[in-house]
DOKEMAR-251738 format. One line per field, with one value per residue: z, x, y of N, C-alpha, C in turn; residue in three letters; residue number from 1. Coordinates in pm, 1 decimal. Layout:
# DOKEMAR-251738
n.w <- [Z/...]
n.u <- [X/...]
n.v <- [Y/...]
ca.w <- [Z/...]
ca.u <- [X/...]
ca.v <- [Y/...]
c.w <- [Z/...]
c.u <- [X/...]
c.v <- [Y/...]
r <- [ALA/...]
k <- [NUM/...]
# end
This chain:
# DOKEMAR-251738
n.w <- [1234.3/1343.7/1164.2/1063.3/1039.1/859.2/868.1/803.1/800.8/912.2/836.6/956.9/723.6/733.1/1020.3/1264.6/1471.7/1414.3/1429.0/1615.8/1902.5/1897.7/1591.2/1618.5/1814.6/1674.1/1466.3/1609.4/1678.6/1446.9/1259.9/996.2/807.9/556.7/304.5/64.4/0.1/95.8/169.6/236.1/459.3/621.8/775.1/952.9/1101.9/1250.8/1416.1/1590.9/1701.1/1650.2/1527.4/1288.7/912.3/654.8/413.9/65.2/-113.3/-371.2/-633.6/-842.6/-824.2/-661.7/-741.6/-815.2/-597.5/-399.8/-380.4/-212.0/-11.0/127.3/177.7/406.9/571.3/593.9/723.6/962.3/1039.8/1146.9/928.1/840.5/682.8/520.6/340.6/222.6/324.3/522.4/483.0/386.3/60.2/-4.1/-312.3/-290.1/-251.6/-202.7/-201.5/-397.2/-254.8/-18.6/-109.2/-218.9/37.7/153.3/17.0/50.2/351.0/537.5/829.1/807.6/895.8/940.3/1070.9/1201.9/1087.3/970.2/662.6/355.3/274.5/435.8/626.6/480.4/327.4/539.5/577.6/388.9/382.1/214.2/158.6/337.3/454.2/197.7/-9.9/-302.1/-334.2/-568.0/-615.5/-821.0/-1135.8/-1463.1/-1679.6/-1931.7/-2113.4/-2119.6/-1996.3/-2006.0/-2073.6/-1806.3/-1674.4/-1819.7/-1729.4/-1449.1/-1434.5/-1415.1/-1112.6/-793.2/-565.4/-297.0/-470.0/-467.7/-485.1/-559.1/-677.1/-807.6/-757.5/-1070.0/-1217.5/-1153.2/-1182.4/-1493.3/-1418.1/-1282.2/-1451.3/-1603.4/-1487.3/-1473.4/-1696.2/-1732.8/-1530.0/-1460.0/-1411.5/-1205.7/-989.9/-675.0/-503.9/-322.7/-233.5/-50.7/7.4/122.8/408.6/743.4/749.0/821.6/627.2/574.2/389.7/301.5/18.7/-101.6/-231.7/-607.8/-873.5/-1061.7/-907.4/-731.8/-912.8/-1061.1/-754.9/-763.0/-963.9/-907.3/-707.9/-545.0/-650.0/-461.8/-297.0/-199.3/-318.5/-236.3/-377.5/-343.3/-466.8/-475.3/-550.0/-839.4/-928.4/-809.8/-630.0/-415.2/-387.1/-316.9/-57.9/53.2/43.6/271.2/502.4/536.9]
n.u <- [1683.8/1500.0/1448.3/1162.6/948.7/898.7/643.5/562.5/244.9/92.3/-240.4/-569.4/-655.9/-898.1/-1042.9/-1090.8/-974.9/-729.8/-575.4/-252.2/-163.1/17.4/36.8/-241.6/-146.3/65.5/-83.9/-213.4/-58.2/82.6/138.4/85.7/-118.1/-122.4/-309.8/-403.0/-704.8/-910.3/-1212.2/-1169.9/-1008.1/-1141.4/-1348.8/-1175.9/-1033.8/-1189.0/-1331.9/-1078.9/-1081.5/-947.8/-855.5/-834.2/-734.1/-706.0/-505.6/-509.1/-301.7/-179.4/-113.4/-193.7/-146.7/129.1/376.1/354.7/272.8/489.7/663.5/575.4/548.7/777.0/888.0/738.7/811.8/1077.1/1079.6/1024.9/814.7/592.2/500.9/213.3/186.1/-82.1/-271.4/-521.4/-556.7/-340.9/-14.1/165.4/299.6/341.5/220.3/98.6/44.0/376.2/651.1/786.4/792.8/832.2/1155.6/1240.9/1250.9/1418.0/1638.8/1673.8/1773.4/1612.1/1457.1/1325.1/1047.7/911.1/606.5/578.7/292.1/-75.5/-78.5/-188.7/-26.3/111.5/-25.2/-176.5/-3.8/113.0/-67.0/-134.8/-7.5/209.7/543.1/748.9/976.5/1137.5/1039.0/867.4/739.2/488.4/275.4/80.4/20.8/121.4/-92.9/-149.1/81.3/377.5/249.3/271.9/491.4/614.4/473.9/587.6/838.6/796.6/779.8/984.1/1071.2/1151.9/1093.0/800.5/530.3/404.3/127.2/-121.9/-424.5/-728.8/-1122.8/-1253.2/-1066.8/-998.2/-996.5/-930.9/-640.6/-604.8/-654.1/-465.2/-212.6/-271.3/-188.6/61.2/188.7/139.9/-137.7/-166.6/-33.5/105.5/-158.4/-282.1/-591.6/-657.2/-933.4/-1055.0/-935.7/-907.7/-1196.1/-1545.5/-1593.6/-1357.1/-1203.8/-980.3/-891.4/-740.3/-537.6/-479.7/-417.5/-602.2/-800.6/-885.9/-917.6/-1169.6/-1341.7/-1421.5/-1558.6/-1780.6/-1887.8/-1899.5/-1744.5/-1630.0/-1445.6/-1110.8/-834.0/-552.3/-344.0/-114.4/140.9/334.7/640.6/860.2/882.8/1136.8/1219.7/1033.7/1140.4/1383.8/1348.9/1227.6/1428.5/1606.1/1406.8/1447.5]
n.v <- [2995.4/2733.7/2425.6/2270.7/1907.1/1657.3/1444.6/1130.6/958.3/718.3/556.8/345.2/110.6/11.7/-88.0/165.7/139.4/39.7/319.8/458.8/546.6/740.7/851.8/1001.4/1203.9/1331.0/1411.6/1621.9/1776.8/1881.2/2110.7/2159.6/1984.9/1720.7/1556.1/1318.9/1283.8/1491.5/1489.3/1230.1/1210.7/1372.9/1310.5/1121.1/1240.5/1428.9/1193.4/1116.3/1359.6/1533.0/1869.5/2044.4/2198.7/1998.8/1973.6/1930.7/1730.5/1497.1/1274.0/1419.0/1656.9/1708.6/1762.3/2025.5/2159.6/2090.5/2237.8/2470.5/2321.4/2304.0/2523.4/2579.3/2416.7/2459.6/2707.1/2633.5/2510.5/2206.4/1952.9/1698.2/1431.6/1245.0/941.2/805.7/601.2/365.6/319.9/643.1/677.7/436.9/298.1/521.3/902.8/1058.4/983.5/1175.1/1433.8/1375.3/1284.5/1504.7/1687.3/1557.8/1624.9/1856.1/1862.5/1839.3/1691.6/1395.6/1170.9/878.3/711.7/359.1/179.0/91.1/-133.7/-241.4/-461.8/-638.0/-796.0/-932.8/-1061.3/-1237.3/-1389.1/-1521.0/-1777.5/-1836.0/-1821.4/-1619.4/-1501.6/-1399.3/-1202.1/-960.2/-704.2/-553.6/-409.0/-159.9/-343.2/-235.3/-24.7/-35.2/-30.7/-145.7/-409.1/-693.5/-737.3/-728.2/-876.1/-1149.0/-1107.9/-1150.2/-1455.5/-1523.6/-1536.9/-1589.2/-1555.4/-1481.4/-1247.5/-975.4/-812.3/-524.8/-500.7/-375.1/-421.0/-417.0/-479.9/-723.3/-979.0/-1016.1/-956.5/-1194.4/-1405.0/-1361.8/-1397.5/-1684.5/-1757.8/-1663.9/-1693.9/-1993.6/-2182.4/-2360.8/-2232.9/-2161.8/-1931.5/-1631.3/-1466.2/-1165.0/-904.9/-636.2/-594.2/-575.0/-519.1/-581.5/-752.5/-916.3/-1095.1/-1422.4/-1595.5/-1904.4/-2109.9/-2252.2/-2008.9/-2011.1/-2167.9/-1986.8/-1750.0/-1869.6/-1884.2/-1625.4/-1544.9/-1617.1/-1464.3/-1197.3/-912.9/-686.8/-391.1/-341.1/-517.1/-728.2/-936.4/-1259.5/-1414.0/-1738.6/-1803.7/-1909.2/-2233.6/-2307.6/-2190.7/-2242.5/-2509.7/-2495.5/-2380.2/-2608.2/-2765.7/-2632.7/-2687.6/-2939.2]
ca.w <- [1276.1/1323.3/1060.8/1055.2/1024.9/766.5/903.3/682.9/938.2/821.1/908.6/884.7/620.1/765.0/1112.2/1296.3/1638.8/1414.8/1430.3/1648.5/1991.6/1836.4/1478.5/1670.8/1853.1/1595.2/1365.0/1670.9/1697.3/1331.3/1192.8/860.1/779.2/373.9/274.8/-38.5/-19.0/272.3/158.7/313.7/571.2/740.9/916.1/1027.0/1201.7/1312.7/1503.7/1684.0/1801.1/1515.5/1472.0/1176.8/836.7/616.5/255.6/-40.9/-166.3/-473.1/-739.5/-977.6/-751.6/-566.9/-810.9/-778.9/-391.0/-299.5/-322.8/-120.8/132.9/170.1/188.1/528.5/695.9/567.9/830.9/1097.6/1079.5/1116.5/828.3/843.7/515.7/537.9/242.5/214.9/403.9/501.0/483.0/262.0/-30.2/-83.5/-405.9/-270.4/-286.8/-90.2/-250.9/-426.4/-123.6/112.9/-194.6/-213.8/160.2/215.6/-66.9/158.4/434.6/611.8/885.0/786.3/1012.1/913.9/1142.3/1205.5/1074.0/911.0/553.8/345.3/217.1/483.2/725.6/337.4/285.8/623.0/571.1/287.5/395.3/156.0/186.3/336.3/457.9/131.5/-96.3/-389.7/-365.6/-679.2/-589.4/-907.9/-1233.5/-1560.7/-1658.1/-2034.2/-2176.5/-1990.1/-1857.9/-2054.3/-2084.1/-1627.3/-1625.7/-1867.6/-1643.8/-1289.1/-1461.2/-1325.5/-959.5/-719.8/-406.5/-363.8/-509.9/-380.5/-604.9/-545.9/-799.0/-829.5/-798.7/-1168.9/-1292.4/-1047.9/-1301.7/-1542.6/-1387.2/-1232.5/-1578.1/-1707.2/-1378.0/-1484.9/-1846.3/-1748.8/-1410.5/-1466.7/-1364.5/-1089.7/-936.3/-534.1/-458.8/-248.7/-244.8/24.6/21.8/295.5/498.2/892.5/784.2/881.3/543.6/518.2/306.0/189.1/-34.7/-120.8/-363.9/-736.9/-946.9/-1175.1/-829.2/-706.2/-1044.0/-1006.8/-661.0/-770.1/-1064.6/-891.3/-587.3/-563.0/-608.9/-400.3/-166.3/-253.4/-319.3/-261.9/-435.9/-317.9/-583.2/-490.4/-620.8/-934.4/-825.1/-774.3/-494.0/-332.1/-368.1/-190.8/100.2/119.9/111.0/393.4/616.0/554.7]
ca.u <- [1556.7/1511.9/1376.7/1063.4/961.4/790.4/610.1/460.1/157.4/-25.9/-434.8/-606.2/-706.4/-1037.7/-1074.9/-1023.5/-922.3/-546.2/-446.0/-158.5/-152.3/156.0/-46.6/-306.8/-74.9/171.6/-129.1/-269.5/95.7/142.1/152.9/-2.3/-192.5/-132.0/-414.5/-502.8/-823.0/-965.7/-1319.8/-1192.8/-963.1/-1214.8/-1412.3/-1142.8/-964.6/-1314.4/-1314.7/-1017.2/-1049.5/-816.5/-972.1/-754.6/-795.4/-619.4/-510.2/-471.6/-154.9/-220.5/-91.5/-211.8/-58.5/278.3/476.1/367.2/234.9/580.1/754.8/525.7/532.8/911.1/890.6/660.1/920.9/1201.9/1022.7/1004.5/641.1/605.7/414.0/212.0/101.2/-158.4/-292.2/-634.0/-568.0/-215.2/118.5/205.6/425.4/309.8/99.4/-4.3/130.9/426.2/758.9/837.2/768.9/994.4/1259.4/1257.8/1272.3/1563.8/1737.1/1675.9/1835.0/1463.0/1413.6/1171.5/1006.2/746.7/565.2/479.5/121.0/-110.5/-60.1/-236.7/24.3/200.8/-110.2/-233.5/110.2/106.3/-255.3/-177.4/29.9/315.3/695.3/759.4/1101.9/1181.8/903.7/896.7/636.5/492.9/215.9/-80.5/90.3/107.4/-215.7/-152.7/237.4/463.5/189.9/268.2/653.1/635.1/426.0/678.3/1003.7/785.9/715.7/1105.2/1066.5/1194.8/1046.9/674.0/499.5/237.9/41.6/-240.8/-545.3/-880.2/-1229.5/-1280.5/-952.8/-881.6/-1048.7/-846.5/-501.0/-600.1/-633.2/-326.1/-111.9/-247.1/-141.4/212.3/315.0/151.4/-274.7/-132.6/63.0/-34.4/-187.7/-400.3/-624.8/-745.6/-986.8/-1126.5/-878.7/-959.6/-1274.5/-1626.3/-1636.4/-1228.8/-1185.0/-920.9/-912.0/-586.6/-539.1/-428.6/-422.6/-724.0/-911.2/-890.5/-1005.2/-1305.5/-1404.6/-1406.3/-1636.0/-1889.4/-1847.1/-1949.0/-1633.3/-1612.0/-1330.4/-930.4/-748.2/-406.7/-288.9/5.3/164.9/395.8/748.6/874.5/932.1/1278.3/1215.2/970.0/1287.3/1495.4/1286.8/1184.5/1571.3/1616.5/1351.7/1484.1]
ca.v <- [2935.8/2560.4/2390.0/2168.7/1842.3/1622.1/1303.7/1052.3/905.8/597.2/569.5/252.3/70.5/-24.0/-33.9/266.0/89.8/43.7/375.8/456.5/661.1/834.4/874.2/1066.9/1320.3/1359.7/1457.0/1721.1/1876.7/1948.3/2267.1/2148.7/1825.7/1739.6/1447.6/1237.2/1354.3/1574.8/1438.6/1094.7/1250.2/1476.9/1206.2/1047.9/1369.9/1442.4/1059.4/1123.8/1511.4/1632.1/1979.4/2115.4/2163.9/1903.0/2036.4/1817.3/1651.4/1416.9/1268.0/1550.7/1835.0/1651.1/1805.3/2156.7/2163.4/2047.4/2370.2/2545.0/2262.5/2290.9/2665.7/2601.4/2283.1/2569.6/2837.7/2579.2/2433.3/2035.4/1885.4/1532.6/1358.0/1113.0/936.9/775.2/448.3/287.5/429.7/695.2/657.0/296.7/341.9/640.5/981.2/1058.6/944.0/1274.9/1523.3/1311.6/1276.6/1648.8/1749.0/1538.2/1647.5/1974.9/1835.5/1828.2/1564.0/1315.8/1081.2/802.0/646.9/272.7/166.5/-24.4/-113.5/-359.2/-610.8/-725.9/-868.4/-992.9/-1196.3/-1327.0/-1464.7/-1620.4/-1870.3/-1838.5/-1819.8/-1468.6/-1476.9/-1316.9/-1100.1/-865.8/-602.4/-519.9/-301.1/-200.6/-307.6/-144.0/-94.1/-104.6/-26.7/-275.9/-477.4/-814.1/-724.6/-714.6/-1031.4/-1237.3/-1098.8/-1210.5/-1546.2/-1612.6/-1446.2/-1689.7/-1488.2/-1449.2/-1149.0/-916.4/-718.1/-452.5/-433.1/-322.1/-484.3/-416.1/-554.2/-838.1/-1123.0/-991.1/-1007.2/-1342.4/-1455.9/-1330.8/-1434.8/-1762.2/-1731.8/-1602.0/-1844.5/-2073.4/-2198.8/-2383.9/-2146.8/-2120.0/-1780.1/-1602.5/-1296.6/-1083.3/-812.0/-592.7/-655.5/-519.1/-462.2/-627.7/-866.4/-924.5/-1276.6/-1420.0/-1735.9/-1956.2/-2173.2/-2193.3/-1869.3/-2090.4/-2183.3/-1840.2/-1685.5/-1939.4/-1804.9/-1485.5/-1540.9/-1663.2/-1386.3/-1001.5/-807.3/-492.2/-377.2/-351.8/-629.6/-768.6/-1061.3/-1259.5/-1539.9/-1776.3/-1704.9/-1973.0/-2341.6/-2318.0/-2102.7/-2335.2/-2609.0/-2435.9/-2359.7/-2735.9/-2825.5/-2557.6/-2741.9/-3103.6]
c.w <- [1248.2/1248.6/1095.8/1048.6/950.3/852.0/814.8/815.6/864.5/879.5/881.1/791.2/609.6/911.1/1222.4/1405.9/1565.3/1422.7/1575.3/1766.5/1926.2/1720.3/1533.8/1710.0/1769.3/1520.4/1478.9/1701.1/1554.7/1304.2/1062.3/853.9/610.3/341.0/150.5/-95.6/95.9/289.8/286.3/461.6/667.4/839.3/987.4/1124.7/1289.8/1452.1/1634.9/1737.3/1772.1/1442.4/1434.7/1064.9/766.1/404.8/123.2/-119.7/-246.8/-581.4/-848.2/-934.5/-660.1/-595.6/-769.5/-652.9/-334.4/-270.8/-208.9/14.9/203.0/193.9/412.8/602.4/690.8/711.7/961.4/1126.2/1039.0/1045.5/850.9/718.5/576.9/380.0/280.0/312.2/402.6/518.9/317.9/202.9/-83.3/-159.0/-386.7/-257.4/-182.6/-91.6/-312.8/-339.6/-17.6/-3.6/-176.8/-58.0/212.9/89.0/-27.1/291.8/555.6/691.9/828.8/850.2/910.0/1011.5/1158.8/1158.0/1016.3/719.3/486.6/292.6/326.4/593.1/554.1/271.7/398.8/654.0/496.2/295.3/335.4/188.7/211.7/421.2/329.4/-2.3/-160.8/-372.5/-475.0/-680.8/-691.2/-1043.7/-1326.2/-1572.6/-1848.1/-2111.2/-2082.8/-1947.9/-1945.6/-2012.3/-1884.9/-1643.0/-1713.7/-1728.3/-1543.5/-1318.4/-1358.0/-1168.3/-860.2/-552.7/-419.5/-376.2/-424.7/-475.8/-507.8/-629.0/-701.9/-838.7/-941.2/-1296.5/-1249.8/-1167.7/-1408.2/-1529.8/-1334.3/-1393.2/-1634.0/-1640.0/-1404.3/-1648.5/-1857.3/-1654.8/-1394.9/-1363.5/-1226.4/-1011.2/-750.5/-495.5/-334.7/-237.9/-157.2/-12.3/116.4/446.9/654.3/888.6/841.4/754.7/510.8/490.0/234.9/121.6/-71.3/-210.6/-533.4/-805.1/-1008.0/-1048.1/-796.2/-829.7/-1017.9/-903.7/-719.8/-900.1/-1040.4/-758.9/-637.9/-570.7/-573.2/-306.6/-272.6/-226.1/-283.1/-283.5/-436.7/-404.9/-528.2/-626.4/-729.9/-837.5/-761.5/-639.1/-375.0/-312.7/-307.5/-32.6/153.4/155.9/232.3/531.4/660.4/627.3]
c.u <- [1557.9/1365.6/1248.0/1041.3/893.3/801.3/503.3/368.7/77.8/-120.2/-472.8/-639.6/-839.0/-1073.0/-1013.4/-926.0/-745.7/-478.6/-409.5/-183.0/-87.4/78.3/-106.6/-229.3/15.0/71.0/-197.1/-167.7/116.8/103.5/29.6/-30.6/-221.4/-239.8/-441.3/-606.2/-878.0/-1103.1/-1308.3/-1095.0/-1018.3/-1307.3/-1317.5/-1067.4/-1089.7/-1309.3/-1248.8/-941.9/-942.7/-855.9/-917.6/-821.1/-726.8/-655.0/-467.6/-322.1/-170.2/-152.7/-23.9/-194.7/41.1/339.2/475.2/365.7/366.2/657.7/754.8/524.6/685.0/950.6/856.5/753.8/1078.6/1172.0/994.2/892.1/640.6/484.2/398.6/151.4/76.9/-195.3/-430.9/-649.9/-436.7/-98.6/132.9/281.8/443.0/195.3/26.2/132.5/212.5/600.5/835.0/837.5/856.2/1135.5/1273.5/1312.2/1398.9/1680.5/1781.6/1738.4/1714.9/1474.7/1273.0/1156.1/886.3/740.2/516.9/327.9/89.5/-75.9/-104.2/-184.5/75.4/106.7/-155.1/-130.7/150.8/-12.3/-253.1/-71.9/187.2/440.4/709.3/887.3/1199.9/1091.0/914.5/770.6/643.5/413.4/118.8/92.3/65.4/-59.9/-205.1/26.1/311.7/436.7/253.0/409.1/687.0/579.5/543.1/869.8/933.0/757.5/854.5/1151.3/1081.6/1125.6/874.2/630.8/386.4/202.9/-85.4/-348.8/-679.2/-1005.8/-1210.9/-1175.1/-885.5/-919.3/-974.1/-713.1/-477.2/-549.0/-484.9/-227.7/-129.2/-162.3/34.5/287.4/278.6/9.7/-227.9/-68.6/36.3/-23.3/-234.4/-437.2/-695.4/-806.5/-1065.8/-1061.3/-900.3/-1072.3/-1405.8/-1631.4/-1513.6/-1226.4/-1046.4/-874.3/-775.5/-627.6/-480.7/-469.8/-547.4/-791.2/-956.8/-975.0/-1142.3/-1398.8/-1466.9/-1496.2/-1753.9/-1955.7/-1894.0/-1783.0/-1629.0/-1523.9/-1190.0/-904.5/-582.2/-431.7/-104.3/36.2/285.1/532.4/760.4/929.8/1054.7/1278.9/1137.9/1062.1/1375.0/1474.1/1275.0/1342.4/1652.5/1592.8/1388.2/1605.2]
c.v <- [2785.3/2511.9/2285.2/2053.3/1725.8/1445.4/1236.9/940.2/805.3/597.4/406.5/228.3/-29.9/19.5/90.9/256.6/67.0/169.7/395.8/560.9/775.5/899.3/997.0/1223.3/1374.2/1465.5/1622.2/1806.7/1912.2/2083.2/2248.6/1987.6/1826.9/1576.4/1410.8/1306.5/1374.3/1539.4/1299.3/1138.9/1294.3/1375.2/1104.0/1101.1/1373.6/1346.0/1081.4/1295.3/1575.3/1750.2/2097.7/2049.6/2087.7/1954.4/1923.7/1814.0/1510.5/1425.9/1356.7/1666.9/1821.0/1778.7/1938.9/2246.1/2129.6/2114.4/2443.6/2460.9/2258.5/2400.3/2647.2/2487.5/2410.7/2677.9/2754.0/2536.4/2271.9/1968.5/1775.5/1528.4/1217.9/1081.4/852.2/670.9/367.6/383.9/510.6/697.0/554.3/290.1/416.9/765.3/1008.8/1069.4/1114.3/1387.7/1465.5/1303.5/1449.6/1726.9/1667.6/1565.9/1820.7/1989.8/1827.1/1683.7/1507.3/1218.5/1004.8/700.2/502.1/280.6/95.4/-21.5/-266.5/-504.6/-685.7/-822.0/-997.2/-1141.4/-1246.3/-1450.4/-1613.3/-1731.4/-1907.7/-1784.9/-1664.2/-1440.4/-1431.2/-1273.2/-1027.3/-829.8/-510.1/-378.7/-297.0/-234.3/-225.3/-143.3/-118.9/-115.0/-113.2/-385.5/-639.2/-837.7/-768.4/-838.3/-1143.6/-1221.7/-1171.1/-1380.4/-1644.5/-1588.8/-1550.2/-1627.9/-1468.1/-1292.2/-1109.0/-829.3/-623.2/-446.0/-422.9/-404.6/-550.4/-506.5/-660.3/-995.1/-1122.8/-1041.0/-1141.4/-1468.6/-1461.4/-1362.6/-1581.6/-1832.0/-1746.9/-1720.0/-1905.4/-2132.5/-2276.0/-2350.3/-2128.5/-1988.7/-1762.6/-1455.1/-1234.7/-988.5/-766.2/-610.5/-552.0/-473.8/-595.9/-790.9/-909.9/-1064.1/-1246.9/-1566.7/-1758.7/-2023.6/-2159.6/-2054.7/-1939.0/-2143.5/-2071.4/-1757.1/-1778.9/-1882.2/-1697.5/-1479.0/-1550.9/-1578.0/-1226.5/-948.8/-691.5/-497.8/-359.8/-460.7/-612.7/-882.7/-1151.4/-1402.1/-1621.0/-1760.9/-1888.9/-2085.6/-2370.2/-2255.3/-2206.1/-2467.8/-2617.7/-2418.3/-2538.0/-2832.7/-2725.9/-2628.6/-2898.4/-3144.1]
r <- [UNK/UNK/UNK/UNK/UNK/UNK/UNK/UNK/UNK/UNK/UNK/UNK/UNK/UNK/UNK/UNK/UNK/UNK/UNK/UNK/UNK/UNK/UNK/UNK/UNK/UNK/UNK/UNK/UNK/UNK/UNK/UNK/UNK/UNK/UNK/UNK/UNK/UNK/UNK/UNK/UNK/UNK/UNK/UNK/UNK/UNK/UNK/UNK/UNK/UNK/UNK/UNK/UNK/UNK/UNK/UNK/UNK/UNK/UNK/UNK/UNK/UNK/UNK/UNK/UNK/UNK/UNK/UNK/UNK/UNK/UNK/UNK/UNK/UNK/UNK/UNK/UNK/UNK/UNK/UNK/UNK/UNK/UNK/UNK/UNK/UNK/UNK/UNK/UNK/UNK/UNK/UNK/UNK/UNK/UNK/UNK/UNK/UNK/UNK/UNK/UNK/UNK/UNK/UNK/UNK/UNK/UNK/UNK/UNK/UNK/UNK/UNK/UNK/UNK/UNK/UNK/UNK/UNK/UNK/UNK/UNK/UNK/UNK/UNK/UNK/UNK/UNK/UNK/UNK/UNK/UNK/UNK/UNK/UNK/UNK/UNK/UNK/UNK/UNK/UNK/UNK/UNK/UNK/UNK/UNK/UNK/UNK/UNK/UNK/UNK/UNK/UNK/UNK/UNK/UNK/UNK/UNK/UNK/UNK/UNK/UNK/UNK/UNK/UNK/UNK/UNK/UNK/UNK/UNK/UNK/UNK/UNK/UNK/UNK/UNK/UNK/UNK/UNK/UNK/UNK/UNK/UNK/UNK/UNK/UNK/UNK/UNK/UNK/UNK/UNK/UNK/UNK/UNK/UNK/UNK/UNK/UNK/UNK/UNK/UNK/UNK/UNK/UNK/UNK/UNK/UNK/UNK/UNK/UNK/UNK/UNK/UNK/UNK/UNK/UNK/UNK/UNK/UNK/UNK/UNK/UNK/UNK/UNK/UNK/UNK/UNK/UNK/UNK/UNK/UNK/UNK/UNK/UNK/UNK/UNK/UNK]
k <- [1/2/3/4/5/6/7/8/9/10/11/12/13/14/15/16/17/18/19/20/21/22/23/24/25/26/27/28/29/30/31/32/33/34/35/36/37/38/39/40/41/42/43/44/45/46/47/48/49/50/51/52/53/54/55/56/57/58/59/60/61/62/63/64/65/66/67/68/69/70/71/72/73/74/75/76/77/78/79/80/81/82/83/84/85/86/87/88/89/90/91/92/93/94/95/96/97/98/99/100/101/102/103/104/105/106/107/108/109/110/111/112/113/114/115/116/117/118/119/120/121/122/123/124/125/126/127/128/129/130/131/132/133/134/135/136/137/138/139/140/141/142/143/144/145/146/147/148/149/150/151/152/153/154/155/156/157/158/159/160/161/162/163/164/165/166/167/168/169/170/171/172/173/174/175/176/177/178/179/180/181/182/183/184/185/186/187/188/189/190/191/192/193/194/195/196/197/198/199/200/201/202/203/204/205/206/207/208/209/210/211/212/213/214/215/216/217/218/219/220/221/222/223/224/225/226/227/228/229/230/231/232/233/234/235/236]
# end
């Protein structure tokens, strides 16, 4: 019996008009639909006339849900995993369920889509012919030890945080590379209020003090000056 096929399908990450013809049909041909959370999935199947049920795949049940999902691509049924917003497997769950099914010999497919760093580090103006994606950092073991190693990062960075913790890491990004560092931080990106400010890591923190914080962030940092040296003896 021919085996199944696991597709990792990205959804927007605001507006709905990004997802994907392909996205759509891929997700109305599957067999099984695995989701983040089916709370935030179900209105968006709903939207586009996706009228299955979509079972949860998280975090706090990869590990154990992934047997049974390799049991059902084993019997020939084609699995999609979505995750809340974006592609899956980028800070979202996804990575261990495709590690597993090709260690099964399982085709896996992922699809083009939206995802929120790379419109976020084109925005911001900075050197992106070569980028380290960091993604959320530590949040407490590591976290000082990761900001002293990126202090020497010659490429620029992209980061992910949180409303609640973005004043925070602004702080401490200025602490570590340095208050004049040039950043920039989007949030909301494709949606109705998407901003995103440039400027030093210590102007940026400023904004943002004086600002509502709600939405997801990305934060993209210029990489260490040496890097910016190189580029400018590139262009000369």
């Amino acid at each position: 019996m021919k085996e199944g096929k696991l597709y990792l399908v990205p959804t927007p990450i605001g507006n709905l008009d990004d997802m994907t013809f392909r996205a759509v049909i891929i997700l109305k041909e599957a067999d099984i639909i695995l989701a983040e959370d089916t709370r935030t999935s179900a209105p968006l199947l709903k939207h586009f006339g996706i009228e299955k049920k979509a079972y949860s795949h998280h975090q706090h049940n990869e590990h154990q849900a992934t047997a049974e999902v390799i049991r059902f691509l084993k019997d020939g049924k084609n699995v999609a995993l979505i995750s809340d917003a974006g592609t899956p497997a980028i800070s979202d769950p996804g990575f261990f369920l495709v590690r597993e099914a090709l260690k099964q010999d399982i085709e896996v497919n992922c699809l083009p889509g939206a995802t929120a760093f790379v419109p976020a580090l084109v925005n911001s103006g900075l050197p992106s012919d070569q980028f380290v994606f960091e993604g959320f950092l530590p949040v407490k073991k590591g976290r000082q030890t990761r900001m002293k190693e990126l202090a020497n990062e010659e490429r620029t960075m992209i980061f992910y945080e949180s409303p609640h913790r973005l004043l925070k890491t602004l702080e401490e990004f200025a602490t570590y590379l340095g208050a004049d560092r040039p950043a920039s931080v989007s949030r909301e990106l494709t949606k109705i209020y998407e901003e995103t400010v440039r400027g030093t890591l210590l102007e940026i923190k400023s904004h943002f003090e004086n600002n509502i914080l709600k939405g997801e962030f990305v934060i993209c940092v210029a990489g260490e000056a040496k890097r910016k040296a190189k580029s400018e003896e590139r262009r000369a």
